[in-house]
Backbone as a chain_set.jsonl record, in Angstrom:
{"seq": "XXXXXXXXXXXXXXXXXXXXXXXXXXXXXXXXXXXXXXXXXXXXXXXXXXXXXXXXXXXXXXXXXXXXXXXXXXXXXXXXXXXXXXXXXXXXXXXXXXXXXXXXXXXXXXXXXXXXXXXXXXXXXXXXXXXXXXXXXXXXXXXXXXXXXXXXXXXXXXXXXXXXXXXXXXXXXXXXXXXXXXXXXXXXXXXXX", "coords": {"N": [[132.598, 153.065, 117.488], [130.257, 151.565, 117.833], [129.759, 150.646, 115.378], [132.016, 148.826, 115.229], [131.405, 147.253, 117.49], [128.78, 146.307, 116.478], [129.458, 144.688, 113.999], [131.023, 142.948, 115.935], [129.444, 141.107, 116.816], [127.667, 140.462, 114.913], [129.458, 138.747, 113.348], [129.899, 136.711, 115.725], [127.48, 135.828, 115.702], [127.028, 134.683, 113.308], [129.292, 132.929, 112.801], [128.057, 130.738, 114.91], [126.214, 130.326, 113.399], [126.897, 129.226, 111.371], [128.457, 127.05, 112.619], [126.23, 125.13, 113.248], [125.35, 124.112, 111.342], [126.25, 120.764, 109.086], [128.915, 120.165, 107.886], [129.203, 118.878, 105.558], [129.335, 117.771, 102.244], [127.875, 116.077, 100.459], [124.992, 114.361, 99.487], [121.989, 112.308, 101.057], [119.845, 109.895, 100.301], [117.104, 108.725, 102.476], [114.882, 106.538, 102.988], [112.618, 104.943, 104.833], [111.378, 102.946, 106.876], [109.73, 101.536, 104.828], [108.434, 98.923, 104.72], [107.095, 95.216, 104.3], [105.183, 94.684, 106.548], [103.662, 97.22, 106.949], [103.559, 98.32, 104.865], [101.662, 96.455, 102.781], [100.245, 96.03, 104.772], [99.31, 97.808, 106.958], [98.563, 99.846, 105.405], [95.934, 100.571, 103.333], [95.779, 99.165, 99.909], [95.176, 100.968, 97.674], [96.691, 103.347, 98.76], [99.658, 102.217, 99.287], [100.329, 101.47, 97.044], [100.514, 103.883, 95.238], [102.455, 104.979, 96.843], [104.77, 103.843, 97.184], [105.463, 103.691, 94.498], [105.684, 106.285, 94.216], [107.793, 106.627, 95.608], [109.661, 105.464, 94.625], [110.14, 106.406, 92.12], [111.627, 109.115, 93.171], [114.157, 107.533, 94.422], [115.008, 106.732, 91.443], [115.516, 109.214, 90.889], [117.274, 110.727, 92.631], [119.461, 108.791, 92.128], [122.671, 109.528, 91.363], [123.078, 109.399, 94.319], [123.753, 108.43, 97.659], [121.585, 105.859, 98.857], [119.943, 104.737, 101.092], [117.767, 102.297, 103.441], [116.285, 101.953, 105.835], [114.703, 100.322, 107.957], [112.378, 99.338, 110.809], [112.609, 97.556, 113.773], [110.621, 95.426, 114.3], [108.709, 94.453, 117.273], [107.1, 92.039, 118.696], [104.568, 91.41, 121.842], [104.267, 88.581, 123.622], [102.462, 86.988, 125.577], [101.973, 84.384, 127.803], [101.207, 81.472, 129.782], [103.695, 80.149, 130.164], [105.091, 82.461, 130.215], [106.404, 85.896, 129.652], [107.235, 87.211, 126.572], [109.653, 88.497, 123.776], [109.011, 89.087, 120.535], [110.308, 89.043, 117.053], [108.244, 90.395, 114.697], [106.374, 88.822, 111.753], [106.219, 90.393, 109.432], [108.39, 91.848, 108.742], [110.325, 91.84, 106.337], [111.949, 94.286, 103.309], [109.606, 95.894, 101.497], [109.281, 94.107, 98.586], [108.754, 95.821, 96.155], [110.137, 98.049, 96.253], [112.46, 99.72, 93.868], [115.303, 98.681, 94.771], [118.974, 98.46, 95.248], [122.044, 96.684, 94.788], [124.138, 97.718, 95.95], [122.864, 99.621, 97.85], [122.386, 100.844, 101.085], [121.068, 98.794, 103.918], [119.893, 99.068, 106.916], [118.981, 98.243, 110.532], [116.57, 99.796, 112.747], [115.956, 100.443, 116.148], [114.795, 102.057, 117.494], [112.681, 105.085, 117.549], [113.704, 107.212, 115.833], [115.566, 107.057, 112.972], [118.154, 108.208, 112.982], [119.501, 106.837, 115.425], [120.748, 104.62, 115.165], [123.385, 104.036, 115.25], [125.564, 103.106, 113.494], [124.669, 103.982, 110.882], [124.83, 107.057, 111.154], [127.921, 106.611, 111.709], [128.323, 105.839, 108.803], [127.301, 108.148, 107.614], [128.636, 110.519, 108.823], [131.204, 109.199, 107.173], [130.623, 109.309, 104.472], [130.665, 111.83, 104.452], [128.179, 113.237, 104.622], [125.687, 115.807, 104.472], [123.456, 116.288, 103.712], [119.907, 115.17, 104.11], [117.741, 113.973, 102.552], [114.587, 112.79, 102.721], [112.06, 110.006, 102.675], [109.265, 107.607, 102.69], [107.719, 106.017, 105.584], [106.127, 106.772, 108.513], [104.91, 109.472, 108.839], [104.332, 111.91, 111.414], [105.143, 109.912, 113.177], [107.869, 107.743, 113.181], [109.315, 108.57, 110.818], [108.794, 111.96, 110.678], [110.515, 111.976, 113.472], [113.101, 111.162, 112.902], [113.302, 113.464, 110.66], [113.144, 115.59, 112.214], [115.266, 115.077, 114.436], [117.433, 115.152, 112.631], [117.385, 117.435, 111.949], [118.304, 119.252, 114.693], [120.76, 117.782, 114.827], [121.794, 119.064, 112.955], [121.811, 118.87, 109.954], [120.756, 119.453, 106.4], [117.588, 119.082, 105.875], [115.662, 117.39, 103.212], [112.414, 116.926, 102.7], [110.424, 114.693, 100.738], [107.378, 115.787, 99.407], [105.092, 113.871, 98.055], [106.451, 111.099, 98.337], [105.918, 110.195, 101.092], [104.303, 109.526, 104.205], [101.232, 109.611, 106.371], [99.994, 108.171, 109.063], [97.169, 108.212, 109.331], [95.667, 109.397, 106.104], [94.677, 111.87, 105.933], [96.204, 113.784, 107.683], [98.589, 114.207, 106.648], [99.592, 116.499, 105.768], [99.696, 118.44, 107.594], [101.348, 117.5, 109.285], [103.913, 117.921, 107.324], [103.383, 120.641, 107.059], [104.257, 121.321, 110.081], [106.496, 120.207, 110.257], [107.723, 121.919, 108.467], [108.03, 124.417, 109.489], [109.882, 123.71, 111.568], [112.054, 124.389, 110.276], [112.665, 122.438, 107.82], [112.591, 121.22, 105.001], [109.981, 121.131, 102.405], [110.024, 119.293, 99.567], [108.34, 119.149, 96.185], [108.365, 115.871, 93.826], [108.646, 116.514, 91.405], [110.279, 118.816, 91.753], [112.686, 117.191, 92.274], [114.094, 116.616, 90.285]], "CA": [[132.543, 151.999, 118.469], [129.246, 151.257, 118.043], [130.176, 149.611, 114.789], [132.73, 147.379, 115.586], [129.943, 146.178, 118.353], [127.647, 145.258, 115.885], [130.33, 143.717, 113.221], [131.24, 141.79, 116.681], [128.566, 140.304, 116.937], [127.503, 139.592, 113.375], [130.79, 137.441, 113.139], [129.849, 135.657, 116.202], [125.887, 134.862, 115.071], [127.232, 134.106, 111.676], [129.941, 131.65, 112.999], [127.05, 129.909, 115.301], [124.898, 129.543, 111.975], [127.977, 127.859, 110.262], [129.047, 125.972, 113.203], [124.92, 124.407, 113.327], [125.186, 122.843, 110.224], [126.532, 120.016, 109.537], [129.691, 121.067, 106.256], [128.935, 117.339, 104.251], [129.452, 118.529, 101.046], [127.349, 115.749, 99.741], [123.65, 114.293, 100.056], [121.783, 111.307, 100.716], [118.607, 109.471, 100.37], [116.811, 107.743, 103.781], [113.715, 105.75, 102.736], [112.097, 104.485, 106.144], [109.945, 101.544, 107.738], [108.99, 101.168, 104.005], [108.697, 97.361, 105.14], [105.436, 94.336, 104.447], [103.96, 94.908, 107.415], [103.185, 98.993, 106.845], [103.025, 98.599, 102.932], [100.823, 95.349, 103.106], [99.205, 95.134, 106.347], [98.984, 99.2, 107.819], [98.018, 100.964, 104.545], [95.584, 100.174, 102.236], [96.741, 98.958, 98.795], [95.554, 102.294, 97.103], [97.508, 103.823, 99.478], [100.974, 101.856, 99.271], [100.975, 101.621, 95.668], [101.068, 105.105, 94.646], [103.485, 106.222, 97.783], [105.564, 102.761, 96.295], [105.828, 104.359, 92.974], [106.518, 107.82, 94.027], [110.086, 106.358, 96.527], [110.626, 104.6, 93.34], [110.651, 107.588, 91.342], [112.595, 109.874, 94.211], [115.065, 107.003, 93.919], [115.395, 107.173, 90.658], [115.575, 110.992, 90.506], [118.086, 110.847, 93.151], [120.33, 108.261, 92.226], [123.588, 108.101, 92.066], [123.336, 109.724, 95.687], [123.513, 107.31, 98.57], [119.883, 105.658, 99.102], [119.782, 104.448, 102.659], [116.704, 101.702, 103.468], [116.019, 101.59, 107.284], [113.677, 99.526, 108.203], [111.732, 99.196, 111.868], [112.827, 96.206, 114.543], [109.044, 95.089, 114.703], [109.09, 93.134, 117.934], [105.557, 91.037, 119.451], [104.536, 90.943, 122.784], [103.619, 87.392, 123.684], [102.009, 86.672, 126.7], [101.086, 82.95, 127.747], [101.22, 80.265, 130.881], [104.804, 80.246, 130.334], [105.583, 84.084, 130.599], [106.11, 87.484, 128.167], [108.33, 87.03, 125.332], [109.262, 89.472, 122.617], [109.711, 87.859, 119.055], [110.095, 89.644, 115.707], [106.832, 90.413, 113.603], [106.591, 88.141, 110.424], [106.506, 90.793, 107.882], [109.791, 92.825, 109.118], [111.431, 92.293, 104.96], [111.415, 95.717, 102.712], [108.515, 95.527, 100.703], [109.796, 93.974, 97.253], [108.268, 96.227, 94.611], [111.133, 99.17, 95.573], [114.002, 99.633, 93.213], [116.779, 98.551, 95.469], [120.326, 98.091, 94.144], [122.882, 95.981, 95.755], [125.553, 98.624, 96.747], [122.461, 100.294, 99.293], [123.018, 100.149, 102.745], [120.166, 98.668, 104.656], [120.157, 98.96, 108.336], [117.478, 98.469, 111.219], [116.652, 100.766, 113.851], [115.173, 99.715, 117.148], [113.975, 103.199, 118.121], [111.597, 105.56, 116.691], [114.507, 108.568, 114.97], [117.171, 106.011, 112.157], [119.405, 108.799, 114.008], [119.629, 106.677, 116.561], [121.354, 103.854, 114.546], [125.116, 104.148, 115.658], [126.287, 102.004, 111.461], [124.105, 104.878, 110.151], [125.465, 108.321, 111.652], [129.033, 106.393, 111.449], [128.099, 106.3, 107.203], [126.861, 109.797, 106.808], [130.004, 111.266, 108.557], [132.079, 108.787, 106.19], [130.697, 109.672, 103.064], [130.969, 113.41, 104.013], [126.611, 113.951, 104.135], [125.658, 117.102, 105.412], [122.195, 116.714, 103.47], [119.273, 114.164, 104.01], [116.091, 113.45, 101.592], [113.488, 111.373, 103.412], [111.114, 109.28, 102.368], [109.169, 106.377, 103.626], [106.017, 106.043, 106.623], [105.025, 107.509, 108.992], [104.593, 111.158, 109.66], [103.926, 112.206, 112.746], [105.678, 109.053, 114.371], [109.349, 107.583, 112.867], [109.661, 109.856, 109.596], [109.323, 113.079, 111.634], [111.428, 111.789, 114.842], [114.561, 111.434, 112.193], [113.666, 115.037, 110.594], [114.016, 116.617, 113.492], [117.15, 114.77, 115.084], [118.243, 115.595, 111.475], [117.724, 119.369, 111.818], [118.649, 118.907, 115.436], [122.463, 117.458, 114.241], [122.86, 119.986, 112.561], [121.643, 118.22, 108.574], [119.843, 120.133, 105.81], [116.637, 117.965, 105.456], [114.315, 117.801, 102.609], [110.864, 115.692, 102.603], [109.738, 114.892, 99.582], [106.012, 115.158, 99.185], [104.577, 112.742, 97.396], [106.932, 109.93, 98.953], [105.863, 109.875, 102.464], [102.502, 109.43, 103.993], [100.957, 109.666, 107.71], [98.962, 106.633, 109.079], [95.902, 108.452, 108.262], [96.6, 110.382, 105.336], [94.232, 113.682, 106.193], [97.377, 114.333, 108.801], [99.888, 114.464, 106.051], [99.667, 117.827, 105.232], [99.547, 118.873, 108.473], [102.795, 117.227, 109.92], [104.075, 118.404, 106.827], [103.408, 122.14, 107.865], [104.944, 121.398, 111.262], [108.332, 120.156, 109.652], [108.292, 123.006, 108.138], [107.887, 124.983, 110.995], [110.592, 123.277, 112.053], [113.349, 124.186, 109.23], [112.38, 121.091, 106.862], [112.339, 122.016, 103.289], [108.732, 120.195, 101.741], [109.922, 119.274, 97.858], [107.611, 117.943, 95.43], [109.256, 114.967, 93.269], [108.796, 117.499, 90.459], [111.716, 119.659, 92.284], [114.135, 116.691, 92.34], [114.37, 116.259, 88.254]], "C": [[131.312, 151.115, 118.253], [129.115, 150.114, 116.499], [130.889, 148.785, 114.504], [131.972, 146.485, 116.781], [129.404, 145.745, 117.291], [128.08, 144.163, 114.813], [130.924, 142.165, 113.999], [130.684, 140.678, 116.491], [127.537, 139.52, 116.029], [128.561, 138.688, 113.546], [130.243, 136.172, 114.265], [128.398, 134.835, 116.026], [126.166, 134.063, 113.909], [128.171, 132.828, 112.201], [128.847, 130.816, 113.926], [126.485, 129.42, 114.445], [125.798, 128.28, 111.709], [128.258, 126.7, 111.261], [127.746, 124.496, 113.521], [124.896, 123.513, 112.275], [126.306, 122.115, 109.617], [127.534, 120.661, 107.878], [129.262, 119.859, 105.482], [128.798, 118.414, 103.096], [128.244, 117.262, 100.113], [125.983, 115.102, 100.377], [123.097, 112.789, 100.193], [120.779, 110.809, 101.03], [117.976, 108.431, 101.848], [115.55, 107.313, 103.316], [113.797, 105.009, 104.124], [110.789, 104.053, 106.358], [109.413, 101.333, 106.04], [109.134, 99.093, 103.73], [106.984, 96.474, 105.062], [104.575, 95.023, 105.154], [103.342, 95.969, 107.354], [102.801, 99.036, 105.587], [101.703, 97.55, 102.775], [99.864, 95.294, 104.139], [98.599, 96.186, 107.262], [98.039, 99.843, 106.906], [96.918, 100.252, 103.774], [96.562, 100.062, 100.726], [96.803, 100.442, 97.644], [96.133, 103.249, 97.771], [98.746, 103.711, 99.199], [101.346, 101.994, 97.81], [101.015, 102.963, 94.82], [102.397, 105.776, 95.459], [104.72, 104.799, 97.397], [106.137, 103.39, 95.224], [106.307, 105.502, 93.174], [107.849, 107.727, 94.728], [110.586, 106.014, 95.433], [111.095, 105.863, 92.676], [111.586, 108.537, 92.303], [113.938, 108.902, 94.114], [115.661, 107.004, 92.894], [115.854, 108.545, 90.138], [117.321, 111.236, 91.239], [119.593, 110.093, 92.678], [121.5, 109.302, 91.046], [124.096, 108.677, 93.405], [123.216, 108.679, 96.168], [122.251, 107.137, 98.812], [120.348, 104.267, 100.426], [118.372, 103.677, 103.067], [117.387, 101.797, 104.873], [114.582, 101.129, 107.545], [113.519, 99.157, 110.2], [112.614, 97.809, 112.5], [111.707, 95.657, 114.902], [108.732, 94.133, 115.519], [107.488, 92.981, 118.428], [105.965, 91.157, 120.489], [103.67, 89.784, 123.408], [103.284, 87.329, 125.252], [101.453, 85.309, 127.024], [101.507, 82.604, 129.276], [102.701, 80.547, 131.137], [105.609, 81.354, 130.74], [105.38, 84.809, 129.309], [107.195, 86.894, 127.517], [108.429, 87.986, 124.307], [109.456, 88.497, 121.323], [109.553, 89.158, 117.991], [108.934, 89.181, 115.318], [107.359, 89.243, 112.399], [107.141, 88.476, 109.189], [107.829, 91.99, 107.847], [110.504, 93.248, 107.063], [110.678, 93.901, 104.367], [110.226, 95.17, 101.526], [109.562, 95.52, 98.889], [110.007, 94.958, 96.181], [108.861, 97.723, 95.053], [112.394, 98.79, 95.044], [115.295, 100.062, 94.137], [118.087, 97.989, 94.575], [121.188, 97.428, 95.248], [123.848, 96.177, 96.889], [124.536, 99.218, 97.747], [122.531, 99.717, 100.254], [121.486, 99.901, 103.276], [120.566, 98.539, 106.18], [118.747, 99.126, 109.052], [117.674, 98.603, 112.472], [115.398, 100.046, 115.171], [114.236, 100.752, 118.247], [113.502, 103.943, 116.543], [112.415, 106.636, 115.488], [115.571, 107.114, 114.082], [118.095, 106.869, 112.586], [119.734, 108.208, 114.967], [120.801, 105.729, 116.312], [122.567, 104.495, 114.205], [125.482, 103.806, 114.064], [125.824, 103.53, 110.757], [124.444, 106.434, 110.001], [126.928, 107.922, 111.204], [128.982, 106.473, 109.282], [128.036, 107.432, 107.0], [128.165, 110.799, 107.182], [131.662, 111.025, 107.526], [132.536, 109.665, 105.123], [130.337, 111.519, 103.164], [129.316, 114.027, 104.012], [126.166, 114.861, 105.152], [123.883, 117.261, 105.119], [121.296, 115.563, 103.239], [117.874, 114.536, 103.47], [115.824, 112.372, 102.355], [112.39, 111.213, 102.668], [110.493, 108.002, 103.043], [107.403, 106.991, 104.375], [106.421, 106.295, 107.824], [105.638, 108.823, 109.468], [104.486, 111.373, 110.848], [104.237, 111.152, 113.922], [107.324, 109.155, 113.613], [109.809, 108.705, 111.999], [109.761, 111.485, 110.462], [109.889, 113.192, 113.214], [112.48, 112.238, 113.804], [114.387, 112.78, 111.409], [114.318, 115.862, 111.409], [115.08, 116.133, 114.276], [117.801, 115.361, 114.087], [119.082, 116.638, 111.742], [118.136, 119.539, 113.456], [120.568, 119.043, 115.177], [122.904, 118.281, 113.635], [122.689, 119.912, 110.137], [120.893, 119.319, 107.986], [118.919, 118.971, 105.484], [115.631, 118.505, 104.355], [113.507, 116.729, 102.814], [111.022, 115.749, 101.345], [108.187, 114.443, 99.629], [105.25, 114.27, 99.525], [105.139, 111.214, 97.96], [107.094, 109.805, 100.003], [104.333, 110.098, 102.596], [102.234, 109.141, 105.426], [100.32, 108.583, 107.801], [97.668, 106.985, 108.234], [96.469, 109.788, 107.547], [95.895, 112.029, 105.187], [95.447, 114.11, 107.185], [98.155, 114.665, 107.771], [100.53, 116.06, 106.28], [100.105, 118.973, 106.432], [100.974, 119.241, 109.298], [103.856, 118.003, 109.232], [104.653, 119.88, 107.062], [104.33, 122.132, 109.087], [106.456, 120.971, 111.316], [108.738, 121.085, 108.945], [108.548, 124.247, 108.704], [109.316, 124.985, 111.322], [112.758, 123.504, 111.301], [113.698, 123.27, 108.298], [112.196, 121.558, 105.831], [111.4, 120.741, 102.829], [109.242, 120.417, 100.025], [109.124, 118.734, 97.154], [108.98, 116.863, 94.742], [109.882, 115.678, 92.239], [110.012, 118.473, 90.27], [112.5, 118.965, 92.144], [114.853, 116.48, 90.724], [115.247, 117.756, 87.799]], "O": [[131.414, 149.917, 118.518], [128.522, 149.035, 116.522], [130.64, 147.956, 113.629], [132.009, 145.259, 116.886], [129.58, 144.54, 117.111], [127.483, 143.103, 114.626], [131.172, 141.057, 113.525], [131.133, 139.589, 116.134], [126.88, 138.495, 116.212], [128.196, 137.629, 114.057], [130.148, 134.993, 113.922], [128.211, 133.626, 116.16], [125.64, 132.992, 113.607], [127.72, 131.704, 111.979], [128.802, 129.736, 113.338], [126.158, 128.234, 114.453], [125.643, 127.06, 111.763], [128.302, 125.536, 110.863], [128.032, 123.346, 113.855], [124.489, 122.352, 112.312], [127.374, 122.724, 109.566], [127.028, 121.367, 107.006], [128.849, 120.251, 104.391], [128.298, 119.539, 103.098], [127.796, 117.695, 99.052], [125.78, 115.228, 101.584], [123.676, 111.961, 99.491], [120.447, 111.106, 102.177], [118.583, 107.389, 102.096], [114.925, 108.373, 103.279], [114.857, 104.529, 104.526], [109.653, 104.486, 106.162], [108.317, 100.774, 106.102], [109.695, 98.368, 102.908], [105.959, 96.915, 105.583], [103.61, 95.705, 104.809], [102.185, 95.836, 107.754], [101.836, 99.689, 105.19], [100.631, 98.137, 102.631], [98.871, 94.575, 104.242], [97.731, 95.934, 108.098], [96.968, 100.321, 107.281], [97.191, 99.063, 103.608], [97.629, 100.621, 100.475], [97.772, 100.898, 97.038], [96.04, 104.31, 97.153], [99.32, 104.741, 98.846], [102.392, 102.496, 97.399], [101.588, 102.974, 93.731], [103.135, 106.674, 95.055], [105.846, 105.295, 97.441], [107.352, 103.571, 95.152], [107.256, 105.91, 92.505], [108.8, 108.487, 94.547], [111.775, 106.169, 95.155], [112.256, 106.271, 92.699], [112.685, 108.555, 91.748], [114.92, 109.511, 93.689], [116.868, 107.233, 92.969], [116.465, 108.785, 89.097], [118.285, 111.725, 90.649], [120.672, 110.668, 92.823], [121.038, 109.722, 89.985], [125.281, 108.552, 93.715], [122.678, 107.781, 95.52], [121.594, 108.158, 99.014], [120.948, 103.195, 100.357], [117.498, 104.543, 103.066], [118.596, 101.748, 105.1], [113.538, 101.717, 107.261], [114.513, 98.764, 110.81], [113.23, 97.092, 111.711], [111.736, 95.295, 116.078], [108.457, 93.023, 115.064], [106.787, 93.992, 118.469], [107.172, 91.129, 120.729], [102.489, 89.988, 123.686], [104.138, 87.743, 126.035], [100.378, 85.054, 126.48], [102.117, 83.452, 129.927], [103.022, 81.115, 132.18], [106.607, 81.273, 131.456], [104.652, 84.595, 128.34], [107.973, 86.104, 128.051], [107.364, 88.399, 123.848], [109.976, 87.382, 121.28], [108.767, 90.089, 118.168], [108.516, 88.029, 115.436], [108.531, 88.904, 112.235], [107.841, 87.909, 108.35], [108.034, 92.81, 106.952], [110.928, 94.314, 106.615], [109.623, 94.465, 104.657], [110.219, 94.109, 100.902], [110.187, 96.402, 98.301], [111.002, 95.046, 95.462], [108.349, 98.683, 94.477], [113.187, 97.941, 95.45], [115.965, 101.088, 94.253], [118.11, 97.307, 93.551], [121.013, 97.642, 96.447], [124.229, 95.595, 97.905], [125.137, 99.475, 98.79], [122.683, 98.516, 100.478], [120.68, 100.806, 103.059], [121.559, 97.895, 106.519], [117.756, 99.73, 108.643], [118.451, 98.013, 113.223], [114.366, 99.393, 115.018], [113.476, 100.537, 119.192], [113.686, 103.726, 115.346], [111.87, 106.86, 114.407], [116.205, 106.317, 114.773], [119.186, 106.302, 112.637], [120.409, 108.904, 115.725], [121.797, 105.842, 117.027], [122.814, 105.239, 113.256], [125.711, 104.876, 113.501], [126.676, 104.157, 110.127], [124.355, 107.006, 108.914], [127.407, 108.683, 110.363], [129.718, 107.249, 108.672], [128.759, 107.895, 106.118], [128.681, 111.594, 106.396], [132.603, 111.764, 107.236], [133.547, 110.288, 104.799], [129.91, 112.249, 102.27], [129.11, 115.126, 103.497], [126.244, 114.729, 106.373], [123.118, 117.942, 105.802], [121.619, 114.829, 102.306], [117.084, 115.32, 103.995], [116.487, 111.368, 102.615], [111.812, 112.125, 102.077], [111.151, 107.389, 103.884], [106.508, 107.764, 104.035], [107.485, 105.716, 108.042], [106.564, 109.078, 110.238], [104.718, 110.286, 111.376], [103.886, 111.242, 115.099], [107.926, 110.219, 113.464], [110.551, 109.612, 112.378], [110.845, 111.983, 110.765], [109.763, 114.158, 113.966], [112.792, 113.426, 113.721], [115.44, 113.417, 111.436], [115.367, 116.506, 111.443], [115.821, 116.969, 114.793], [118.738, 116.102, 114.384], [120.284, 116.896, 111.807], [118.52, 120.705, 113.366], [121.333, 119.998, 115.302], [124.112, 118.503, 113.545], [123.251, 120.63, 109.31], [120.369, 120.14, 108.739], [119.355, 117.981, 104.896], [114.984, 119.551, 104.394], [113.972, 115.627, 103.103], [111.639, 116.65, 100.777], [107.754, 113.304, 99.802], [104.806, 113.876, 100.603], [104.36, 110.263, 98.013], [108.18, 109.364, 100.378], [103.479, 110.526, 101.819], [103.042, 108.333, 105.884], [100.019, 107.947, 106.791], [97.208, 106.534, 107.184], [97.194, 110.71, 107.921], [96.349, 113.01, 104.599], [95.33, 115.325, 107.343], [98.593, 115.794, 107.993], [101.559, 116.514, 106.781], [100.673, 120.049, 106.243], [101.505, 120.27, 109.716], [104.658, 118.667, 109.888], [105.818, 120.251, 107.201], [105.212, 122.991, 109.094], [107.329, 121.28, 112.127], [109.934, 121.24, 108.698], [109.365, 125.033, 108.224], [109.958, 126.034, 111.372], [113.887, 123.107, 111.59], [114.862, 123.186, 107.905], [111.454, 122.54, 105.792], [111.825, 119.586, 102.835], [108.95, 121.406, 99.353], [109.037, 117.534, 97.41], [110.175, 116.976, 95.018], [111.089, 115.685, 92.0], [110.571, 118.84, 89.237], [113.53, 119.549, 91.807], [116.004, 116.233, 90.365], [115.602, 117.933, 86.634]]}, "num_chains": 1, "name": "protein.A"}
């Protein structure tokens, strides 16, 4: 008796595991907020241009998986005589110098998780993705909101490294740790080759 109890109840933990994650049989790249204003105008330039070069390379490593650009809604708050106003920032475009291709999907999110972005969830159950690679800025704000909705939904998430980066970058490592905490798999770039 006592082991058909515990076979019970294996079957039903084991079907909970399976029913948590998400089946996508295939995977796909999210590069995030990597946009002017954060590459240009947040980071320093020895900053952007090595974490530039390493999405590039994760792109390249990755392709011909889906590579996914989401980019921020960067709105102003104006205040004058006349009243408040919001307006879009100036430098909202993706910063030029990544290797984008024509067929990626760009989409822009107006909250802090790109899970939130209805076009974007409707894609990943399309194309069948059960598994998301992130890349992109910031740690400890947007980049680890959409981890954890990720692992949340039910996604296998990896980071990669080298192609993400906290505002200040003594945190990286840190947040890092705490997505992993969290069920986040930390890859170097080195792992995706």
């Amino acid at each position: 008796m006592k082991k058909q109890t515990f076979l019970f109840l294996f079957f039903v933990l084991l079907s909970f595991s399976l029913a948590a994650q998400r089946p996508g049989a295939h995977s796909a790249l999210l590069v995030i907020d990597m946009q002017d204003e954060f590459t240009r105008h947040t980071l320093s330039e020895e900053r952007a241009v090595p974490l530039i070069s390493n999405v590039n390379e994760a792109i390249a490593a990755l392709r011909p998986m889906k590579i996914i650009f989401v980019k921020a809604d960067i709105r102003m708050l104006t205040i004058s005589i006349k009243g408040i106003k919001t307006e879009s920032a100036e430098h909202t475009a993706l910063d030029e110098r990544l290797h984008r291709s024509e067929k990626d999907l760009v989409l822009t999110k107006r909250e802090s998780s790109a899970l939130t972005v209805e076009e974007l969830n409707d894609f990943l159950e399309e194309n069948d993705i059960g598994h998301l690679y992130l890349s992109g800025i910031f740690l400890g704000q947007c980049l680890t909101n959409t981890a954890l909705n990720a692992i949340e939904d039910g996604y296998r998430v990896t980071v990669i490294r080298e192609a993400v980066t906290a505002k200040k970058s003594n945190k990286s490592e840190k947040y890092l740790g705490k997505l992993a905490d969290s069920g986040v798999v930390i890859a170097d770039l080195a792992d995706l080759e």
